[in-house]
ROSE-560131 format. One record per residue (C-alpha): chain; x, y, z. Coordinates in pm, 1 decimal, decimal comma, always signed. Example, Ala and Ser with C-alpha at 12.3 -4.5 7.8 and 13.67 -1.06 7.14 Angstrom:
<mol = A u = +1230,0 v = -450,0 w = +780,0>
<mol = A u = +1367,0 v = -106,0 w = +714,0>
***
This chain:
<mol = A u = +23155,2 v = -9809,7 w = +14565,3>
<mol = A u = +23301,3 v = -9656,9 w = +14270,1>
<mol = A u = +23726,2 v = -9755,1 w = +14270,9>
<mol = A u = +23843,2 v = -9379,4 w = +14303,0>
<mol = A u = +23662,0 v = -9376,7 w = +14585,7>
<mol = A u = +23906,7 v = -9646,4 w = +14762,4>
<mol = A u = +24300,0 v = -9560,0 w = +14822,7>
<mol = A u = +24484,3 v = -9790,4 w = +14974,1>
<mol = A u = +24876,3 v = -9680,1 w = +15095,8>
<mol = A u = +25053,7 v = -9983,0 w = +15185,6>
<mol = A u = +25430,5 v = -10085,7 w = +15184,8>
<mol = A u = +25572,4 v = -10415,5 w = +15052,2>
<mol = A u = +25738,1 v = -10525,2 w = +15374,5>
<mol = A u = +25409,6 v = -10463,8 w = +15576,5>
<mol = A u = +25243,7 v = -10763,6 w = +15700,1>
<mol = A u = +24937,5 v = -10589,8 w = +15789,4>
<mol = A u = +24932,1 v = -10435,4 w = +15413,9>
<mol = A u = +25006,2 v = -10830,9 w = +15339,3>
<mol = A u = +24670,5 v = -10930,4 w = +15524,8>
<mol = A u = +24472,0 v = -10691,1 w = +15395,4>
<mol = A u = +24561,2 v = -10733,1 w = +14998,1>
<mol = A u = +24478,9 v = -11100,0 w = +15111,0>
<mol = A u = +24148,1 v = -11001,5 w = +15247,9>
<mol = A u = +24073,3 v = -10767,9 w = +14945,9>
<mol = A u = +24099,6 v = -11067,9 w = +14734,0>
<mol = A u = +23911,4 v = -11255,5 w = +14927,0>
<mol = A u = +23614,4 v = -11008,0 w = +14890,8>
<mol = A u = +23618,5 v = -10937,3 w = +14512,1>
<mol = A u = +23763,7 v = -10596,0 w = +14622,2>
<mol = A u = +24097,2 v = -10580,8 w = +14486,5>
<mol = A u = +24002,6 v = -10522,1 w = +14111,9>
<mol = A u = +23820,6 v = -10208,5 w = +14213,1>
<mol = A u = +24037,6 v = -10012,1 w = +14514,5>
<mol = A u = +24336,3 v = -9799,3 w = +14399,1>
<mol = A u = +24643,4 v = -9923,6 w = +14569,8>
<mol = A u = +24966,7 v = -9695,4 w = +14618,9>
<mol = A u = +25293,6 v = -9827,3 w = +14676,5>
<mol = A u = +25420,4 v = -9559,1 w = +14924,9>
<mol = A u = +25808,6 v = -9707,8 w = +14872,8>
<mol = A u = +25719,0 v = -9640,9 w = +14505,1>
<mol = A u = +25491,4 v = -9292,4 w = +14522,6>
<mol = A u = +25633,0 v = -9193,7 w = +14847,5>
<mol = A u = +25560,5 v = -8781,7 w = +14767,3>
<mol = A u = +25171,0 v = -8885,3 w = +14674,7>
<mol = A u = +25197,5 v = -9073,4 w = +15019,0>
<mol = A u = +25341,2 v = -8735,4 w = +15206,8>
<mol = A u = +25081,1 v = -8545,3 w = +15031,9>
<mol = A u = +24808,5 v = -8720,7 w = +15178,6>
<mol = A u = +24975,1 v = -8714,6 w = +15496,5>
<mol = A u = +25004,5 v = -9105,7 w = +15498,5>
<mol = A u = +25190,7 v = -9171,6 w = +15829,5>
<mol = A u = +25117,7 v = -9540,5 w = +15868,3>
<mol = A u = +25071,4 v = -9804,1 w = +15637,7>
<mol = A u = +24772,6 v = -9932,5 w = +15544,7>
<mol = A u = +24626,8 v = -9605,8 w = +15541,6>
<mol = A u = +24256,0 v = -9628,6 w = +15378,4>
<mol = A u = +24077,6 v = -9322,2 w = +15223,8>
<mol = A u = +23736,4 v = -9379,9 w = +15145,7>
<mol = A u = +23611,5 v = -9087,5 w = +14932,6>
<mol = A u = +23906,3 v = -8898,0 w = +15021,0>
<mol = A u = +23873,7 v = -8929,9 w = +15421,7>
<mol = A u = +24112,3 v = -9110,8 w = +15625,4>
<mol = A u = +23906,4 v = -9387,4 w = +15799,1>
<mol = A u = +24231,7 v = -9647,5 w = +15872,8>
<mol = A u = +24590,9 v = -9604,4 w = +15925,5>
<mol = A u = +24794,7 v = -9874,1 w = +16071,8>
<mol = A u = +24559,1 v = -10035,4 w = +16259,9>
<mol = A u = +24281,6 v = -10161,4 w = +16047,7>
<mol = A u = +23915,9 v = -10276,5 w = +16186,4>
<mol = A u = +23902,0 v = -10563,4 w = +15882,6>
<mol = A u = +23529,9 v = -10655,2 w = +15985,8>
<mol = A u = +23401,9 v = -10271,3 w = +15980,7>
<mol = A u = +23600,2 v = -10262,6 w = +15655,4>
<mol = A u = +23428,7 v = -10513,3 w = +15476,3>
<mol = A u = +23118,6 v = -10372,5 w = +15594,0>
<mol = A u = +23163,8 v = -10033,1 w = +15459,6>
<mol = A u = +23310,2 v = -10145,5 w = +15150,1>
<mol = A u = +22980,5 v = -10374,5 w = +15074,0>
<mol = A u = +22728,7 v = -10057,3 w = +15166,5>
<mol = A u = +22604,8 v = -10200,2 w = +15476,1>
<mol = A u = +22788,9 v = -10043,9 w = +15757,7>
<mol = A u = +22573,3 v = -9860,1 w = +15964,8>
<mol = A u = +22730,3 v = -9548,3 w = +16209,1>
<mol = A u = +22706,3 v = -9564,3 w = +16553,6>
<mol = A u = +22810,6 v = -9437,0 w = +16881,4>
<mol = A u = +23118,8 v = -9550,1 w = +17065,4>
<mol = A u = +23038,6 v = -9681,6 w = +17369,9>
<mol = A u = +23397,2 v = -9694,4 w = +17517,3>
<mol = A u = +23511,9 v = -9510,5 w = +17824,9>
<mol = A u = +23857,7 v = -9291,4 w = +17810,7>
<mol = A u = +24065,4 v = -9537,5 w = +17939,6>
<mol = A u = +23968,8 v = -9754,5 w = +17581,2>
<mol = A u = +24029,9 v = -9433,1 w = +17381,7>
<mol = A u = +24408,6 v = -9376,7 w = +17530,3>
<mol = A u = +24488,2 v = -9760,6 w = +17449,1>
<mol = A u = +24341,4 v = -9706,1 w = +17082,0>
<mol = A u = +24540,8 v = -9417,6 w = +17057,1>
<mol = A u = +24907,6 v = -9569,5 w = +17196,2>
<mol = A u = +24848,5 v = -9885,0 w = +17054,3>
<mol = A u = +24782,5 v = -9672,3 w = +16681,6>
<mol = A u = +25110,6 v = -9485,6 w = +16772,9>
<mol = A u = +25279,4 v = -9794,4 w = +16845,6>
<mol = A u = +25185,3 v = -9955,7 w = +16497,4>
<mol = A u = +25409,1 v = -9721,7 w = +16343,7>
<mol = A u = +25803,4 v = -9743,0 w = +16477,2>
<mol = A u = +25880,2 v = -9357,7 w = +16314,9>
<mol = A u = +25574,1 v = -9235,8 w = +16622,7>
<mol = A u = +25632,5 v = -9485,3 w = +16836,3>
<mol = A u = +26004,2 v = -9298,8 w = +16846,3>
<mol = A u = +25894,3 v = -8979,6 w = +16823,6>
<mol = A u = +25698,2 v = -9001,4 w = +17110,3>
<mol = A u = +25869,7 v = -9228,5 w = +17317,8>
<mol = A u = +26177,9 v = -8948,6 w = +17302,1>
<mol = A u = +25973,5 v = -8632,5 w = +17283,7>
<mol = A u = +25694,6 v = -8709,2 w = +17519,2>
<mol = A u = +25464,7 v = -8483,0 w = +17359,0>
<mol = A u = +25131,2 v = -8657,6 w = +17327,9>
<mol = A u = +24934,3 v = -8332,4 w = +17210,8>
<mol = A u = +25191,4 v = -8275,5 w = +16871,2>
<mol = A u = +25025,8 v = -8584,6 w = +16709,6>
<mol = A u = +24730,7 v = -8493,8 w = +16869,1>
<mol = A u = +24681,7 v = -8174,0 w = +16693,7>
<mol = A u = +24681,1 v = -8397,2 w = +16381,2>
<mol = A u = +24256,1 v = -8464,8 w = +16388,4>
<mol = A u = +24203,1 v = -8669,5 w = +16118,8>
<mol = A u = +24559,7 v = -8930,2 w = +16178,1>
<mol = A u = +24446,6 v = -8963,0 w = +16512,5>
<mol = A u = +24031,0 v = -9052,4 w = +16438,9>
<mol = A u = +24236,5 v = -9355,0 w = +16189,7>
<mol = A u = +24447,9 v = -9428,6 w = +16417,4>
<mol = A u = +24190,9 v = -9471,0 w = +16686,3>
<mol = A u = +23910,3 v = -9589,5 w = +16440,8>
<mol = A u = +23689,7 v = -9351,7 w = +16600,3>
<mol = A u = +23655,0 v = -9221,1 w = +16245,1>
<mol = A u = +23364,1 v = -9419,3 w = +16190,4>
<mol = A u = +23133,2 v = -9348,2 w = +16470,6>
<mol = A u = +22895,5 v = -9070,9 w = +16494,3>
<mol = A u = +23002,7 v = -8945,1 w = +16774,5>
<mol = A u = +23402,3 v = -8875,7 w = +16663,2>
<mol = A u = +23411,4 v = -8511,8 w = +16716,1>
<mol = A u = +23328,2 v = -8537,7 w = +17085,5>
<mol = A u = +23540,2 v = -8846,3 w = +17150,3>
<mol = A u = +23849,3 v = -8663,7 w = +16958,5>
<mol = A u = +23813,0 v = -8360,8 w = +17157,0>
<mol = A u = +23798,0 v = -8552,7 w = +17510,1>
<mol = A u = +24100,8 v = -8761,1 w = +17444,1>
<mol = A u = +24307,0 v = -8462,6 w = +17291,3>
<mol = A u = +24237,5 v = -8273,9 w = +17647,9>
<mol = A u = +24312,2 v = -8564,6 w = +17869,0>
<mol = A u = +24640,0 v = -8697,5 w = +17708,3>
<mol = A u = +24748,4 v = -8303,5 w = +17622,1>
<mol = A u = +24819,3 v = -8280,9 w = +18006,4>
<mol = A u = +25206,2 v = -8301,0 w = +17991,5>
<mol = A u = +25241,1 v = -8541,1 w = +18333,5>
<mol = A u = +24912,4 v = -8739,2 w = +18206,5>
<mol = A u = +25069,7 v = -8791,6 w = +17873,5>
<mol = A u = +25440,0 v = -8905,9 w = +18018,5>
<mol = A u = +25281,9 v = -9172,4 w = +18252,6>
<mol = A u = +25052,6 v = -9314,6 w = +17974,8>
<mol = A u = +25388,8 v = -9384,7 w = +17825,4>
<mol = A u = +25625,6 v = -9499,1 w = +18068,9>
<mol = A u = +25304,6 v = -9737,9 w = +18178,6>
<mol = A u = +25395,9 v = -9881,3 w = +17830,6>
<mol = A u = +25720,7 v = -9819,5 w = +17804,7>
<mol = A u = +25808,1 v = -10229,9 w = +17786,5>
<mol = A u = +25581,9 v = -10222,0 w = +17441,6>
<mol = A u = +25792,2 v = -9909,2 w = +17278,3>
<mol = A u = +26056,1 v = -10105,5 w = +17384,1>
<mol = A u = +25958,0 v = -10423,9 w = +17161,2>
<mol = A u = +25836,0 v = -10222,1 w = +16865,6>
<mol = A u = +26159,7 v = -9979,5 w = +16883,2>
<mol = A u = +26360,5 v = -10331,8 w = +16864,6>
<mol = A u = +26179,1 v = -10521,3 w = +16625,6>
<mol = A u = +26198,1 v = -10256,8 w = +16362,9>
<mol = A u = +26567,5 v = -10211,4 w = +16431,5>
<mol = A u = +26610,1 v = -10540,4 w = +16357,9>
<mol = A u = +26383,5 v = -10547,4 w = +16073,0>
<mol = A u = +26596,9 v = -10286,8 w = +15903,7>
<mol = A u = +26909,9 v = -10462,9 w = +15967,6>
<mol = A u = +26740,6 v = -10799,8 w = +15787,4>
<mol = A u = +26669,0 v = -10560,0 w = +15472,1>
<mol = A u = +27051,7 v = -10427,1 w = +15504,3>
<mol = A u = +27234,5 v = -10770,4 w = +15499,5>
<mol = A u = +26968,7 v = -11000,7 w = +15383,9>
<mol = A u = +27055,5 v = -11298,1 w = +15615,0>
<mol = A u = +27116,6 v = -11345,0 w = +16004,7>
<mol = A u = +27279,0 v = -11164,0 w = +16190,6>
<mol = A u = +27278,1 v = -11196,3 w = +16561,6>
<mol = A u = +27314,5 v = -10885,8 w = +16842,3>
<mol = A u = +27704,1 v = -11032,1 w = +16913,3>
<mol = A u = +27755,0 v = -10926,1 w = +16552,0>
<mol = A u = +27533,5 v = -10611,3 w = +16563,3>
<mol = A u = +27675,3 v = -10499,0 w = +16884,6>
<mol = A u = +28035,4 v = -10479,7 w = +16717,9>
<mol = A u = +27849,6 v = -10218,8 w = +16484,1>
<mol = A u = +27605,8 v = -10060,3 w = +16614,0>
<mol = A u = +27696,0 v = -9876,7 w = +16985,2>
<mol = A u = +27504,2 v = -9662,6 w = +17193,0>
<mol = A u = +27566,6 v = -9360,2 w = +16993,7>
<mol = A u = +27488,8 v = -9476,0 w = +16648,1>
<mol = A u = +27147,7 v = -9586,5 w = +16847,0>
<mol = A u = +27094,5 v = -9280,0 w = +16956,9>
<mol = A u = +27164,1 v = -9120,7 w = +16645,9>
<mol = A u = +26869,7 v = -9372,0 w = +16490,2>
<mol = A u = +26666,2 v = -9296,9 w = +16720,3>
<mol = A u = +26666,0 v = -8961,9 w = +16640,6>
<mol = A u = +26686,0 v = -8963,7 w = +16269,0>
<mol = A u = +26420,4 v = -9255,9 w = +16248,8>
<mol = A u = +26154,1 v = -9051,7 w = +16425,4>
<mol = A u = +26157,4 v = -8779,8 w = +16208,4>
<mol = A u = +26145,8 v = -8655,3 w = +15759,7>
<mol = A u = +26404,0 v = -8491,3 w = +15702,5>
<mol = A u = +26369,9 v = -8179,1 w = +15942,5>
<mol = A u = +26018,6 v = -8191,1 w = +16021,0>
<mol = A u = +25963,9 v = -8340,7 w = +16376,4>
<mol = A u = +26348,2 v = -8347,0 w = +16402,3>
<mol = A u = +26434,7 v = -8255,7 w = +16799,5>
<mol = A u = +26761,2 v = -8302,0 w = +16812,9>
<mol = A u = +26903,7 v = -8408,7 w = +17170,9>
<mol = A u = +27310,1 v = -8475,1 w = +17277,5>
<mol = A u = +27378,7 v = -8770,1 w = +17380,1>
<mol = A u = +27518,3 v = -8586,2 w = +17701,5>
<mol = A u = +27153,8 v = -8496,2 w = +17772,8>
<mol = A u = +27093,2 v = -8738,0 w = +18031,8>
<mol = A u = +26711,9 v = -8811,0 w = +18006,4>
<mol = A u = +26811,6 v = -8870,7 w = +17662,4>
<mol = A u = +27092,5 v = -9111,5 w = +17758,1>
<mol = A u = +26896,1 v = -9260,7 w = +17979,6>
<mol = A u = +26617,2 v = -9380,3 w = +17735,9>
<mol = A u = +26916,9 v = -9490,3 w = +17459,7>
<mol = A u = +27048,5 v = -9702,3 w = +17729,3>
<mol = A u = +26708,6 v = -9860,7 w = +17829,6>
<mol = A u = +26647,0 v = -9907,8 w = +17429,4>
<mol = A u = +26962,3 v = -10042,8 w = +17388,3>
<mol = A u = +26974,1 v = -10336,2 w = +17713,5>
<mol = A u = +26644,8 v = -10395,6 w = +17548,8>
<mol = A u = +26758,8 v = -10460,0 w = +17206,0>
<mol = A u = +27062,8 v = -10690,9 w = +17350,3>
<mol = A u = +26827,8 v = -10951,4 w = +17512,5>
<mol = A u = +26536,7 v = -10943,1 w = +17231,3>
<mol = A u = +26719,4 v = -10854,3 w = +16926,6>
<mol = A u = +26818,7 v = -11239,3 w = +16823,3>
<mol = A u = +26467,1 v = -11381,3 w = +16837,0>
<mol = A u = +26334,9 v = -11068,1 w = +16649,0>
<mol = A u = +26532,4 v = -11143,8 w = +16398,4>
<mol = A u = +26425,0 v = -11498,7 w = +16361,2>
<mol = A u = +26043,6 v = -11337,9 w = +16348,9>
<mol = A u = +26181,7 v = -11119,9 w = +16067,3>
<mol = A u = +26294,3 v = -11320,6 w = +15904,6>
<mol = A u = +25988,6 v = -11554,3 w = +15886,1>
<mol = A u = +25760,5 v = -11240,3 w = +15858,4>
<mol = A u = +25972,6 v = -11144,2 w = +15525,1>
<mol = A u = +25998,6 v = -11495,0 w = +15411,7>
<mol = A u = +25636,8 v = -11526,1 w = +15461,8>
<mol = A u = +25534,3 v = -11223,4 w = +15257,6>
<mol = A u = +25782,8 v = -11229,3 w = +14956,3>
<mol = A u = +25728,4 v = -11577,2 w = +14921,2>
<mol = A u = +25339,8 v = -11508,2 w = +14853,6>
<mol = A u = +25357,7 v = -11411,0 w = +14465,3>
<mol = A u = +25033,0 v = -11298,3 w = +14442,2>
<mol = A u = +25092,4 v = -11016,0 w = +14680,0>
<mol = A u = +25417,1 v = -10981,2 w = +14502,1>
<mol = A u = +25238,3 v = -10934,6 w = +14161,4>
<mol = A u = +24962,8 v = -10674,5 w = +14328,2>
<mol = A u = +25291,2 v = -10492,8 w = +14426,7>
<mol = A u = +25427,2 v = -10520,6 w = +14073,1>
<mol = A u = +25109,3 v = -10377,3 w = +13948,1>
<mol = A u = +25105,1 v = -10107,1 w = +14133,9>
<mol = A u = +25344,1 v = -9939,0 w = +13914,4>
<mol = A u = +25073,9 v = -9869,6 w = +13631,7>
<mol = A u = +24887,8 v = -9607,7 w = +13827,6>
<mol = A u = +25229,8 v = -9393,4 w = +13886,6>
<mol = A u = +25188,8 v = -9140,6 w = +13668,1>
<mol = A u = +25548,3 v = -8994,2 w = +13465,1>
<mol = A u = +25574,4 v = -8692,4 w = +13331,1>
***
């Protein structure tokens, strides 16, 4: 393939963006795929309406976002992937689809407060990458049968609350990953509670989920559905948050430490363009 015919978004702190530059490598791929730094070229990023990181766009279609199929990857990136049909029943396509939400704390938010399954639905070609159904022939049909069965507002708030302990662990790792980057060292959830109450949780919650305005549904804390799900976040975050943080801080360690990546980060640079 021709290297404008590859974009790659990643972020530096992504470990799956770490495993994949790794894997590139690896291949003999990295010289010829364009990699974007979306904490460098973030508006390029909201242009292509990156969402999760790695998002890959192979001749300007989004085939991966978050969760990355590394073995059909390789494939299509040495010519000899060959389309076929998914042979998965619907109960396959709804854990592809929460478990693509879930890679991604900003949906895994948004949907865990909103409920609303059929907003990032409506969004065809984020949810064939987040899915990976992007790559078999028969995506349109498989796209169209999960959109009407999670759509169904009761169908779509029991898929979740089925999952609820996993929006639970990905709400609080994140957290606590965003903490590490804050104060750079340990902190533990006696020190974080002192700081960071319900409300201020809440508030996260909220603001976290959404750019700006867009996707911003804003919610009092006297609402109590709301306040119930803040208080179920937060009893979460006050058992798990300490050994999160000690898998942060390894995960970070771990990535940072790697100066190759670092220097594919570095590089990245060159191909933002200044006016």
């Amino acid at each position: 393939m021709n290297k404008t015919n590859i974009e790659i978004f990643i972020h530096p702190t992504c470990s799956t963006c770490h495993t994949l530059i790794r894997l590139l490598k690896q291949w003999n791929y990295l010289d010829i795929v364009k990699i974007i730094d979306t904490s460098r070229d973030p508006y390029t990023a909201m242009e292509r309406g990156v969402r999760s990181v790695p998002s890959i766009f192979i001749n300007g279609e989004l085939v991966f976002a978050g969760i990355v199929d590394f073995k059909r990857l390789k494939a299509m990136l040495d010519g000899e992937y060959s389309s076929s049909v998914f042979e998965g029943d619907l109960r396959e396509l709804e854990e592809r689809f929460f478990r693509g939400v879930l890679d991604s704390v900003a949906t895994a938010l948004w949907l865990y407060v909103n409920e609303d399954c059929n907003a990032l639905l409506k969004d065809r070609e984020f949810t064939m990458a987040i899915t990976n159904i992007s790559i078999y022939n028969n995506r349109e049909e498989l796209y169209d049968e999960l959109r009407r069965y999670l759509s169904d507002v009761n169908t779509c708030r029991e898929a979740i609350r089925s999952r609820e302990e996993r929006f639970f662990a990905v709400i609080t790792k994140n957290f606590t990953r965003e903490i590490y980057w804050l104060y750079n060292r340990f902190l533990s959830w006696n020190d974080i509670s002192k700081l960071y109450n319900k409300e201020v949780i809440a508030h996260w919650m909220i603001v976290r989920s959404a750019l700006g305005r867009v996707g911003l549904r804003v919610y009092p804390i006297s609402n109590e559905k709301f306040k119930e799900k803040v208080e179920k976040v937060y009893s979460y975050m006050s058992q798990a948050f300490d050994e999160y943080m000690r898998q942060v801080i390894d995960e970070q360690a771990g990535i940072f430490n790697d100066l190759e990546y670092v220097e594919v980060i570095d590089n990245t640079m060159k191909n933002i363009k200044v006016p």
